[in-house]
Steps between C-alpha positions, in 0.01 A plus 500: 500500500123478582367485876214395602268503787236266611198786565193295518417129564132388406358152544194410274326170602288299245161276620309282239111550569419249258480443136344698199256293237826388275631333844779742522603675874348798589756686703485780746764694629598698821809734525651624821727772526759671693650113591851604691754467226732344671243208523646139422312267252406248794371785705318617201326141463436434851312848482286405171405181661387672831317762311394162264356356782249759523353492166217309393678323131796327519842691415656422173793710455718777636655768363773729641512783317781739579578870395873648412593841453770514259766777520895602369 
């Protein structure tokens, strides 16, 4: 049987600065790393709105983004 273990937890944030000439999003993205893996998806939002907060376009998604080690 397979075990695995959570190694890595990343957290990648996407703003919309506006729209390109066909009137389709232009999105930017900002990743953070080394988020505690034992982080819980509430703590993970309340943290992406804080850091959110601080940016100058308006959030329009987030993405939790987690790495596993696979092993026998």
């Amino acid at each position: 049987m397979a075990n695995e273990i959570l190694e890595a937890v990343t957290i990648r944030l996407e703003f919309e600065t506006g729209l390109d000439e066909k009137g389709m999003p232009i999105v930017k993205r900002k990743s953070f790393s080394n988020v505690k893996t034992d982080a819980t998806s509430d703590e993970i939002l309340q943290a992406s709105a804080t850091i959110a907060g601080l940016q100058l376009y308006p959030l329009s998604k987030v993405a939790q983004i987690e790495t596993t080690v696979l092993s026998h």
